[in-house]
C-alpha positions, 0 to 999 in steps of 0.5 A, spaced: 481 467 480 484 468 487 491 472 485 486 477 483 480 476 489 487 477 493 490 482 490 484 486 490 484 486 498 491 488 499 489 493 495 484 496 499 488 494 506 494 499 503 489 504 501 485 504 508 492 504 511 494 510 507 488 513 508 489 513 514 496 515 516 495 522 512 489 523 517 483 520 513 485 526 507 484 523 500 492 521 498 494 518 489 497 513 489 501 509 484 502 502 482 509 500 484 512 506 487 508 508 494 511 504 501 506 505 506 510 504 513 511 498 516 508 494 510 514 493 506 522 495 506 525 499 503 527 498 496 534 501 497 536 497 503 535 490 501 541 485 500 
């Protein structure tokens, strides 16, 4: 089961990156349609 011991941490890594740049306030997030900057490209701009 390393997928899901993998998916576990980039989960924890997206949600302390967003924690953080919303200055440490609680933030909601929603499988599939959040973007955290820096972290993942634009749905809309890829080729």
């Amino acid at each position: 089961m390393s997928a899901f011991g993998n998916g576990r941490k980039r989960i924890r890594s997206v949600c302390a990156k967003v924690i953080n740049q919303n200055g440490g306030k609680g933030v909601m997030l929603h499988s599939g349609l959040f973007r955290v900057d820096g972290m993942e490209p634009d749905r809309g701009t890829m080729a």
